[in-house]
Each structure stands twice: as structure tokens, then as C-alpha cells.
TIVO-2410 file (N, C-alpha, C; in nm, 3 decimals):
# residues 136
REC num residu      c1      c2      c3 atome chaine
REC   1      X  -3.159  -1.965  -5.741     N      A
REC   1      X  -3.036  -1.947  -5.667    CA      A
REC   1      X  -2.988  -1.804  -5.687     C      A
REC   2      X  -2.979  -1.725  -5.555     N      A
REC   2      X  -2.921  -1.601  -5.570    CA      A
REC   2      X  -2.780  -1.618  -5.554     C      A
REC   3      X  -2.736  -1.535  -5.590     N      A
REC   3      X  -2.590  -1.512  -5.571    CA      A
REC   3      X  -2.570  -1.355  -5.542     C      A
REC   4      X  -2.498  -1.343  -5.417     N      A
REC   4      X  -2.469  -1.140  -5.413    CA      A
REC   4      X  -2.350  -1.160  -5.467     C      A
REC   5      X  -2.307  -1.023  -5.460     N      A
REC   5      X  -2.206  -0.992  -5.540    CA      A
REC   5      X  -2.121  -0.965  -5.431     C      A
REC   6      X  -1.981  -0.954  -5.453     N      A
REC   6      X  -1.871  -0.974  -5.318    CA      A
REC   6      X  -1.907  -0.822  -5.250     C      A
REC   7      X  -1.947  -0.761  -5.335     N      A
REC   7      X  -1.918  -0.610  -5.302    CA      A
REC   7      X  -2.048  -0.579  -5.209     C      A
REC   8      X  -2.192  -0.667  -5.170     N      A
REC   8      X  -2.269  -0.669  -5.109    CA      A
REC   8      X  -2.215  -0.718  -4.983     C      A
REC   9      X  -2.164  -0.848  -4.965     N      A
REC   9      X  -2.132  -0.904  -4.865    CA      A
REC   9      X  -2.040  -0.853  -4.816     C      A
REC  10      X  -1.939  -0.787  -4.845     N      A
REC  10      X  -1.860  -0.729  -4.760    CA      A
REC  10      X  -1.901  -0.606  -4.643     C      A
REC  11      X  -2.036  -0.543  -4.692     N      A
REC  11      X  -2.073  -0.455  -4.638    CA      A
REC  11      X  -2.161  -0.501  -4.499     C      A
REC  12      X  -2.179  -0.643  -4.498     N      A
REC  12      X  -2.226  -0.664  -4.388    CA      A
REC  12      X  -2.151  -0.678  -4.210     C      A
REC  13      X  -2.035  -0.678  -4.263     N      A
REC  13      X  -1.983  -0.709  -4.130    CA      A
REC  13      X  -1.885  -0.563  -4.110     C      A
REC  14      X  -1.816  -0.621  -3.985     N      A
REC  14      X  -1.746  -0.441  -3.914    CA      A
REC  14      X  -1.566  -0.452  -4.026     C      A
REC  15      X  -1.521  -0.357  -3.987     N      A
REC  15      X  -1.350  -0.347  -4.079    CA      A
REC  15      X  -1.319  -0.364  -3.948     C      A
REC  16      X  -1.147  -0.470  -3.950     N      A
REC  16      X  -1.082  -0.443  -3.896    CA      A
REC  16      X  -1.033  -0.298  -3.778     C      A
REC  17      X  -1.041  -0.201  -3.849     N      A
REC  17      X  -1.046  -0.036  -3.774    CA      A
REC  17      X  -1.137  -0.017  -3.722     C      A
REC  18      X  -1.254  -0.031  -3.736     N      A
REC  18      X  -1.379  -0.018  -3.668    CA      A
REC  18      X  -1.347  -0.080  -3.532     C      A
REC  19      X  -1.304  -0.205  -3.557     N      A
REC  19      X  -1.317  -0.307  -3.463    CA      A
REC  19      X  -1.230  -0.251  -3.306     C      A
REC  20      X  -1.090  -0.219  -3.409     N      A
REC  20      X  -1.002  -0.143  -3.290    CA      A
REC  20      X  -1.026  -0.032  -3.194     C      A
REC  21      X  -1.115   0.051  -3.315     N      A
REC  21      X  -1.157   0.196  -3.242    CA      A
REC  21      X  -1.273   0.107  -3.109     C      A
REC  22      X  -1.326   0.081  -3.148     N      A
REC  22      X  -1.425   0.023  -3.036    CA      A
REC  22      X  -1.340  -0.035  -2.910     C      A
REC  23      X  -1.260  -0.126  -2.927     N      A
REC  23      X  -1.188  -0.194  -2.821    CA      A
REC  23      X  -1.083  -0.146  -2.788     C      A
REC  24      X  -1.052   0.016  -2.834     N      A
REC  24      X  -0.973   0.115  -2.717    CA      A
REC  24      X  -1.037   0.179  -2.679     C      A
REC  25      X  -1.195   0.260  -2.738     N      A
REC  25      X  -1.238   0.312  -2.644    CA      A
REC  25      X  -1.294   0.213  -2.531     C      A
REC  26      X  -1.355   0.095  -2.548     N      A
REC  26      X  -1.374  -0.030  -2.438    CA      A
REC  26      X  -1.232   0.015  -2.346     C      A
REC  27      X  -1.149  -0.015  -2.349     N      A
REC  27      X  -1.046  -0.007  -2.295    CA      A
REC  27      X  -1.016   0.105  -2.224     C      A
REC  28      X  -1.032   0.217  -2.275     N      A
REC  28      X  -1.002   0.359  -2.216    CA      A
REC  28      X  -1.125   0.363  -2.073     C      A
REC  29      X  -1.248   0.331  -2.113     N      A
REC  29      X  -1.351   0.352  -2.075    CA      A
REC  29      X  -1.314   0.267  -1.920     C      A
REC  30      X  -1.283   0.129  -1.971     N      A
REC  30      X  -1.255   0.076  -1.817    CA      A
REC  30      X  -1.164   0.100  -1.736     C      A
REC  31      X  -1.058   0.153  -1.833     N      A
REC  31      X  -0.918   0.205  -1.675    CA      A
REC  31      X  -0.962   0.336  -1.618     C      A
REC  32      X  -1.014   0.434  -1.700     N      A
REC  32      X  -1.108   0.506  -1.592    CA      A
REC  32      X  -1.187   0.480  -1.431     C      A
REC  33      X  -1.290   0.341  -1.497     N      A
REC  33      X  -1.353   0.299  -1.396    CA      A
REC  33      X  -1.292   0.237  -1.332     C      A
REC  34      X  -1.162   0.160  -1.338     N      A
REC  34      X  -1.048   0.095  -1.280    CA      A
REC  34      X  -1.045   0.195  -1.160     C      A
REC  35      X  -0.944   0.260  -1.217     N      A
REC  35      X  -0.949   0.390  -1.133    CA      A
REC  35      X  -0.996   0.434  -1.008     C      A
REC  36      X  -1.149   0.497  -1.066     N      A
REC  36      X  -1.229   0.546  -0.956    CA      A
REC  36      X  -1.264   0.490  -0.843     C      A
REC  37      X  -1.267   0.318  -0.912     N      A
REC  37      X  -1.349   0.219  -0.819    CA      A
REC  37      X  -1.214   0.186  -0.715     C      A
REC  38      X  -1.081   0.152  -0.744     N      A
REC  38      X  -0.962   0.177  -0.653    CA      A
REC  38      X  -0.942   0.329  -0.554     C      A
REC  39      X  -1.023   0.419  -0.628     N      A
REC  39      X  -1.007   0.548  -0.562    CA      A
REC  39      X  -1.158   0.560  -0.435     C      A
REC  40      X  -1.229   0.495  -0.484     N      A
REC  40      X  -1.355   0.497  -0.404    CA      A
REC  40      X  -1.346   0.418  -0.274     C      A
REC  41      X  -1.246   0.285  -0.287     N      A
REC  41      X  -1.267   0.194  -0.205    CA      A
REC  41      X  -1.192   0.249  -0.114     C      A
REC  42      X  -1.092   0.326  -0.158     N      A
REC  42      X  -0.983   0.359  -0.027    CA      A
REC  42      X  -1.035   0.448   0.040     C      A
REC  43      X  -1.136   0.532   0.007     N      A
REC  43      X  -1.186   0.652   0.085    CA      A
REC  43      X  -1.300   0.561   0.161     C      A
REC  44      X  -1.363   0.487   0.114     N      A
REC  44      X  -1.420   0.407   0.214    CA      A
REC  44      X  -1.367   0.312   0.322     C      A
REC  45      X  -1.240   0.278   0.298     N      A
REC  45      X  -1.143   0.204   0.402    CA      A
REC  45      X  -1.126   0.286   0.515     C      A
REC  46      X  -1.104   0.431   0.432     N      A
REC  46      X  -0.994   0.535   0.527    CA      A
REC  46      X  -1.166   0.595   0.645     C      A
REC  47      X  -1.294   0.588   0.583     N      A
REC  47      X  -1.388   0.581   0.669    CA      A
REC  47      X  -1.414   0.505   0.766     C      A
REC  48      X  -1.428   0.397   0.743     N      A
REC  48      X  -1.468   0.226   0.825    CA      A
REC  48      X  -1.283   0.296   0.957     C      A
REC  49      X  -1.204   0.285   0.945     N      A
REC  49      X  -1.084   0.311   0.994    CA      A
REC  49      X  -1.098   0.439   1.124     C      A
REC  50      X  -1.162   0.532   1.064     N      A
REC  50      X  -1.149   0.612   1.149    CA      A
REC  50      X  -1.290   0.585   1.270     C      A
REC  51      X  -1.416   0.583   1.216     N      A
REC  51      X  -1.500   0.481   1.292    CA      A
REC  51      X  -1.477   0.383   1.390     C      A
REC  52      X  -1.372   0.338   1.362     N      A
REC  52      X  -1.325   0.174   1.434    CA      A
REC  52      X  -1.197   0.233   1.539     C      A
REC  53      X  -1.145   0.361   1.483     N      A
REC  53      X  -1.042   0.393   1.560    CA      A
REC  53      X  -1.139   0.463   1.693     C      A
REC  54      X  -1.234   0.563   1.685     N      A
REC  54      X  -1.286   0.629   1.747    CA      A
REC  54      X  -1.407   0.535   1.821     C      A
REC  55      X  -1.446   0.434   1.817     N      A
REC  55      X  -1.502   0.327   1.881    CA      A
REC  55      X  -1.405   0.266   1.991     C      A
REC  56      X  -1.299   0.209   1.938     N      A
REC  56      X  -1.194   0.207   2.038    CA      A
REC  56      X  -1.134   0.244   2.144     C      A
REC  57      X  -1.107   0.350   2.081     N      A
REC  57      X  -1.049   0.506   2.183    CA      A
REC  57      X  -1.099   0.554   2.280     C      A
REC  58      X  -1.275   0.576   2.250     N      A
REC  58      X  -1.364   0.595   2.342    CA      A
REC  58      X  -1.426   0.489   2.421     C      A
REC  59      X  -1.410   0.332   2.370     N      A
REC  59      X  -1.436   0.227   2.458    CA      A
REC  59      X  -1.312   0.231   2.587     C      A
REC  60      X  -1.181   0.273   2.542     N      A
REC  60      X  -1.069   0.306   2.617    CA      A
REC  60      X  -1.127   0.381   2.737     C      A
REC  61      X  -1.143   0.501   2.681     N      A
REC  61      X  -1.171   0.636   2.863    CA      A
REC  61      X  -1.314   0.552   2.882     C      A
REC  62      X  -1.429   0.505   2.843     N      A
REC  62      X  -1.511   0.492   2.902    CA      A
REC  62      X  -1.476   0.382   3.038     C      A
REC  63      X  -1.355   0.302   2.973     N      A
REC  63      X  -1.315   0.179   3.070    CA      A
REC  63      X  -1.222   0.291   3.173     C      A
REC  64      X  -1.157   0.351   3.164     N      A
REC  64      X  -1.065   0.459   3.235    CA      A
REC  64      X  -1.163   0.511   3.345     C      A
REC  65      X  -1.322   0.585   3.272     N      A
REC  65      X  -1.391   0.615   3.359    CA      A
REC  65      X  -1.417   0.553   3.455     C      A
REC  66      X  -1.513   0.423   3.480     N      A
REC  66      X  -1.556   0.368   3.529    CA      A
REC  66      X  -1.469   0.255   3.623     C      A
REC  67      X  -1.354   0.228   3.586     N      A
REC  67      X  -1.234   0.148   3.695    CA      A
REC  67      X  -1.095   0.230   3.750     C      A
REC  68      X  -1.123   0.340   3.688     N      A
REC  68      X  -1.015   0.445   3.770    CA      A
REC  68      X  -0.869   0.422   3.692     C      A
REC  69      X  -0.828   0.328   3.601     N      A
REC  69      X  -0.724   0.266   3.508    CA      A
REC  69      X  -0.778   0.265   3.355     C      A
REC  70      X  -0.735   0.230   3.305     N      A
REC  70      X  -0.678   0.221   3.153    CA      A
REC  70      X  -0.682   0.040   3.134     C      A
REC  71      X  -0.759  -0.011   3.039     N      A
REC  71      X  -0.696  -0.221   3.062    CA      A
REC  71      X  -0.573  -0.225   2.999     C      A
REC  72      X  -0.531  -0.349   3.035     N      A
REC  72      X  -0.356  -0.360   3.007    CA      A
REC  72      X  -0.367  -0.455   2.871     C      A
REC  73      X  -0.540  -0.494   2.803     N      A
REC  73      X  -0.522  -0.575   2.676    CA      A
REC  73      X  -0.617  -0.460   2.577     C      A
REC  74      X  -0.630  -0.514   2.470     N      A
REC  74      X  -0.774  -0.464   2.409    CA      A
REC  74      X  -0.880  -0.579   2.440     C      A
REC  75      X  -0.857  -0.702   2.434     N      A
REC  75      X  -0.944  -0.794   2.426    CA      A
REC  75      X  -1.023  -0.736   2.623     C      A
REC  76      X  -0.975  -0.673   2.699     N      A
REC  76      X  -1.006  -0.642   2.781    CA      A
REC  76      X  -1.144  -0.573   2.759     C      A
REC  77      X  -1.167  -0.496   2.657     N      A
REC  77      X  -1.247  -0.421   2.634    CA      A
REC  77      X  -1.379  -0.489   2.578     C      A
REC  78      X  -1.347  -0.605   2.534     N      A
REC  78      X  -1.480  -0.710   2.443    CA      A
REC  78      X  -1.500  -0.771   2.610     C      A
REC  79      X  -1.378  -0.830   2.675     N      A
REC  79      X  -1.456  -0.909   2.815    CA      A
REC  79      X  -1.549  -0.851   2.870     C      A
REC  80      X  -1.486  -0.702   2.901     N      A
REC  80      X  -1.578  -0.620   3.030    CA      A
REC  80      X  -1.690  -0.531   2.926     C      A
REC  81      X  -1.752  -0.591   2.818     N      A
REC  81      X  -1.822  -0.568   2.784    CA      A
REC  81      X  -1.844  -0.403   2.711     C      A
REC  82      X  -1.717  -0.339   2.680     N      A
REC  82      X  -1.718  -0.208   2.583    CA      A
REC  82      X  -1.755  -0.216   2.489     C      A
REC  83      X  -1.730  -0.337   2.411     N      A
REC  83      X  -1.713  -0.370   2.299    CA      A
REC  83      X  -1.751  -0.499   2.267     C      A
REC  84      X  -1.907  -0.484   2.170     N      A
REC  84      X  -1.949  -0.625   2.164    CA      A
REC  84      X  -1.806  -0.747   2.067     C      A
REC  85      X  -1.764  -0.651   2.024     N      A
REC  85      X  -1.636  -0.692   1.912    CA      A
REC  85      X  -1.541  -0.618   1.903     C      A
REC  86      X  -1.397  -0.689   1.904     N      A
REC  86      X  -1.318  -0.617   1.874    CA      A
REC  86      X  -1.315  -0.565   1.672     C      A
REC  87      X  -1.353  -0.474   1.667     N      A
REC  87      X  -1.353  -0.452   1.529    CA      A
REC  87      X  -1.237  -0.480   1.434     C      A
REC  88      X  -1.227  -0.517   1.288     N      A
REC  88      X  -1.157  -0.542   1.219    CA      A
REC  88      X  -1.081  -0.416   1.124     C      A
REC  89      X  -0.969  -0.423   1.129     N      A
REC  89      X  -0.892  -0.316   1.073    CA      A
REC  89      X  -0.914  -0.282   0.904     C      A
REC  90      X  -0.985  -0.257   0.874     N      A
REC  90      X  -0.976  -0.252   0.733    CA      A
REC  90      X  -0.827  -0.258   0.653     C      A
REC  91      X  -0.732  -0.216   0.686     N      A
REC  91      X  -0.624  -0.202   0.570    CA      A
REC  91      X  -0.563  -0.376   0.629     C      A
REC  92      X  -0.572  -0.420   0.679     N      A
REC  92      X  -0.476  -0.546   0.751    CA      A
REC  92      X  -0.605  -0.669   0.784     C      A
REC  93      X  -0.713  -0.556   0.739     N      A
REC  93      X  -0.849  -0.679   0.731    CA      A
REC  93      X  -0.843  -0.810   0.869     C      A
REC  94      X  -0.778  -0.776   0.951     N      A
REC  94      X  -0.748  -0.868   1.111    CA      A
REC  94      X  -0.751  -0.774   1.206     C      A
REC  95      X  -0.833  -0.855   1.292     N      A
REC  95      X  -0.838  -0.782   1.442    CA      A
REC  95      X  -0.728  -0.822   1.547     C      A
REC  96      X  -0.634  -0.886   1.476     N      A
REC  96      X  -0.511  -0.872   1.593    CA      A
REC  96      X  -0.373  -0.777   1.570     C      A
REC  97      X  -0.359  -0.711   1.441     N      A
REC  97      X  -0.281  -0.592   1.449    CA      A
REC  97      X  -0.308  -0.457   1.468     C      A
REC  98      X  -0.454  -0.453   1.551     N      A
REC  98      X  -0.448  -0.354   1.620    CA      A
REC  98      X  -0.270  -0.281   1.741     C      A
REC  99      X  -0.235  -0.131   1.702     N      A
REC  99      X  -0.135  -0.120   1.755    CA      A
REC  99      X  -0.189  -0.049   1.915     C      A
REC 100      X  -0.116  -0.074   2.072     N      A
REC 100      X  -0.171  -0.024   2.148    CA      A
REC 100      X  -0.043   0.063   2.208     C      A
REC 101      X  -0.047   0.133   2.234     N      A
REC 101      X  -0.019   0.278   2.306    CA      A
REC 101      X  -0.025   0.274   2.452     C      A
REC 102      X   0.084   0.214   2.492     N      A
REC 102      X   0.099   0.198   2.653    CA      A
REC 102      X   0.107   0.354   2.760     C      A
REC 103      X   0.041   0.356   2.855     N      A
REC 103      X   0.070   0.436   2.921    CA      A
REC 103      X   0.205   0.416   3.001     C      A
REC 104      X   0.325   0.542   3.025     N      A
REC 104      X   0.367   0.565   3.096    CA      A
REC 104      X   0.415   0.478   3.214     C      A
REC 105      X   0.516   0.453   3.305     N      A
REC 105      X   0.476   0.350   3.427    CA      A
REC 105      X   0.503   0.457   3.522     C      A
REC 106      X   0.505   0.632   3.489     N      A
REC 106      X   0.520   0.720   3.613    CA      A
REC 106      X   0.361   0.716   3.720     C      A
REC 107      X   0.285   0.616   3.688     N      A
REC 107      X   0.178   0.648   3.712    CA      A
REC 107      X   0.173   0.583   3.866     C      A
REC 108      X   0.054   0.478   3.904     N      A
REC 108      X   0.050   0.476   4.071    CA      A
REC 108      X   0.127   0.375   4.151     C      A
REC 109      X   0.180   0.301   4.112     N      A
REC 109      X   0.295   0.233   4.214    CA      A
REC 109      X   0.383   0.152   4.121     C      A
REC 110      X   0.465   0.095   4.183     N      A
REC 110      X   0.575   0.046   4.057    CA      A
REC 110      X   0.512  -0.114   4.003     C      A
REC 111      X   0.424  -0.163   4.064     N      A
REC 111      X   0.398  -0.307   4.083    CA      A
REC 111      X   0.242  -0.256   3.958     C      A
REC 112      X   0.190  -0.144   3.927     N      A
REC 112      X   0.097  -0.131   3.865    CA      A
REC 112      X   0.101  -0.175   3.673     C      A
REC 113      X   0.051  -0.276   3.658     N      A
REC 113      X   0.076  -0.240   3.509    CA      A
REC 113      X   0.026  -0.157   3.407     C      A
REC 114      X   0.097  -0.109   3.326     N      A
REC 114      X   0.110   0.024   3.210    CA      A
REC 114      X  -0.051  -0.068   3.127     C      A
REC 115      X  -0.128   0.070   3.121     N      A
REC 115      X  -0.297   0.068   3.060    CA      A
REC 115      X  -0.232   0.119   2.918     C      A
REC 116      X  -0.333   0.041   2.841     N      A
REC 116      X  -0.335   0.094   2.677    CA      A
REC 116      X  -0.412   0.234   2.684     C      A
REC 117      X  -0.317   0.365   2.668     N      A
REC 117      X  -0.417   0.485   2.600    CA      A
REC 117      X  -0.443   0.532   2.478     C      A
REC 118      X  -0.416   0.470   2.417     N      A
REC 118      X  -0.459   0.481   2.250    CA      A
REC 118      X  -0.496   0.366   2.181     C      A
REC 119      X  -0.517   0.360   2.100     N      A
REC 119      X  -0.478   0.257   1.963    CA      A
REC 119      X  -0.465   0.275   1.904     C      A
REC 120      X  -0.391   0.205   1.729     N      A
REC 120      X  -0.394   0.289   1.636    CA      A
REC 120      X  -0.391   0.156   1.541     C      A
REC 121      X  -0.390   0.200   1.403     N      A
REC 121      X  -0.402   0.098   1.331    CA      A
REC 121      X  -0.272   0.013   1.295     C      A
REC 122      X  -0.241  -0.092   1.249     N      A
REC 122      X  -0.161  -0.206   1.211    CA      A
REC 122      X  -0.080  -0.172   1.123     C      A
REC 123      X  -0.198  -0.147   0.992     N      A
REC 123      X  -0.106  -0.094   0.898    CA      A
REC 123      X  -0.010   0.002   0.840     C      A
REC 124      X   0.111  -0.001   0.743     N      A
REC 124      X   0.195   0.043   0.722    CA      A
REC 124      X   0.162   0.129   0.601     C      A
REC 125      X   0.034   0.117   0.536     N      A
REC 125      X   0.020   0.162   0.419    CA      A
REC 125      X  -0.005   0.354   0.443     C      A
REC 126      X   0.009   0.418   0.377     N      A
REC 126      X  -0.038   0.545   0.403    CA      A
REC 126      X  -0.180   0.612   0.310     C      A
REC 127      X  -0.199   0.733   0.376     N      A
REC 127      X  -0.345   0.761   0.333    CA      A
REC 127      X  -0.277   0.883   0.219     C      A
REC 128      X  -0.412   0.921   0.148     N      A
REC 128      X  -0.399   1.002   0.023    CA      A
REC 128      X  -0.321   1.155   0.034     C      A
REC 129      X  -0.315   1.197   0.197     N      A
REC 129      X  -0.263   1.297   0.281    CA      A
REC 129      X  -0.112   1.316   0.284     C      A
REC 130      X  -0.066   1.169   0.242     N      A
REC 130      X   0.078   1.105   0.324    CA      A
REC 130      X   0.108   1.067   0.431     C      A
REC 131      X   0.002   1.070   0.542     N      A
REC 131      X   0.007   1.076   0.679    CA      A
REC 131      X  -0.012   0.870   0.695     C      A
REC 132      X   0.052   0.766   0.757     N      A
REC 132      X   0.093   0.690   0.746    CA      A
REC 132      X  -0.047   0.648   0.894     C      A
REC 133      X  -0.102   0.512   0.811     N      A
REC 133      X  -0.247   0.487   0.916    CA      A
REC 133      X  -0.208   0.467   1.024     C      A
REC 134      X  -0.079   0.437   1.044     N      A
REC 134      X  -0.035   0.370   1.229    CA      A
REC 134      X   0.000   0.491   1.288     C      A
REC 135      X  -0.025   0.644   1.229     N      A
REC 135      X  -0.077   0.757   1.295    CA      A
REC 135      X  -0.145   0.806   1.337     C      A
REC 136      X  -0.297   0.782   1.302     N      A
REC 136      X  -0.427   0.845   1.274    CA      A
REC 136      X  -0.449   0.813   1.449     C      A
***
């Protein structure tokens, strides 16, 4: 029968302090990556966004081109075939707060209805610029 001595066994495991230093740098280490990975996703939102805006926009004049008007929906643009889909907004993650941008009614007779010339996005949140997405 062996027996160690206390002063052996103690040396096998971590101290209290050890323990801490480890699980703040653990800690430090992940709000970093916290961080970046919140900082990464938004620059990828604010991508997918401008993509989806400029798909839009240009499904818009291409419909302008070709019927001499502007459509009075967006879903106009998935019927007559611009748009296999109306795309999904990244910040509002739904394709029905797309915002639309009516034309004018100075245009060809009073009985004509006002065409969407823009779109823009739903959301209220703003980008890293300050510039607010239901601008872009």
C-alpha cells in the first residue's frame, strides 16, 4: 500500500487562479469573436440588400421599357415574369415590406394609375454609414 504525501497530490490538479486566468481569457477571446461575427453578418446583409435592391429597380425600367408604364404592384413584376421571385429583404427577412415609390399622377391622363419607380427597403434599421436602409 502506497500512500503519497499531500504535498504530491496537490500538484496534480489546476489552482483556483489558474482556473480563472483561463476562463477570462476564454471569455475575452469569445466577445471578440462575438463581435466580428455580428460585424460580418451585417456587411453581408447590407450586400444581399443592395443586390435585391438593384434586381428590383432594374426589373422596374425593364417593365417601363417594354409596356411604355411603370406596374402599379411589385407582385406585378413576378406575374409578367421580371422576376422569378419577389426577393426577400434581408433586414425584415419578408418579402412584403418591400417600400414602393409611386410615380407622380402629372403623367398621361387623370384616369391613369401612378407606376412604382423605385423601391426601397422596409426596414428602419440603419447602416454602419448612418444612412437609414429605407434610403438606399
Amino acid at each position: 500500500m502506497s500512500l503519497e504525501s499531500p504535498r504530491k497530490r496537490r500538484g496534480l490538479g489546476f489552482t483556483l487562479m489558474e482556473l480563472l486566468v483561463v476562463m477570462t481569457v476564454i471569455a475575452l477571446l469569445a466577445s471578440v469573436g462575438i463581435v466580428g461575427y455580428r460585424h460580418s453578418l451585417k456587411v453581408s446583409k447590407e450586400a444581399v440588400l443592395k443586390e435585391n435592391l438593384f434586381l428590383l429597380n432594374h426589373a422596374l425600367e425593364q417593365f417601363k421599357a417594354d409596356r411604355g408604364r411603370y406596374p402599379t404592384t411589385i407582385v406585378q413584376l413576378r406575374e409578367k415574369h421580371y422576376l422569378r421571385e419577389i426577393p426577400v429583404d434581408p433586414f425584415t427577412k419578408s418579402r412584403e415590406t418591400w417600400r414602393a415609390e409611386m410615380e407622380s399622377g402629372d403623367g398621361e391622363g387623370a384616369d391613369a394609375e401612378p407606376g412604382i419607380i423605385r423601391i426601397r427597403s422596409g426596414s428602419d434599421e440603419q447602416s454602419e454609414d448612418g444612412i437609414p436602409y429605407s434610403e438606399w
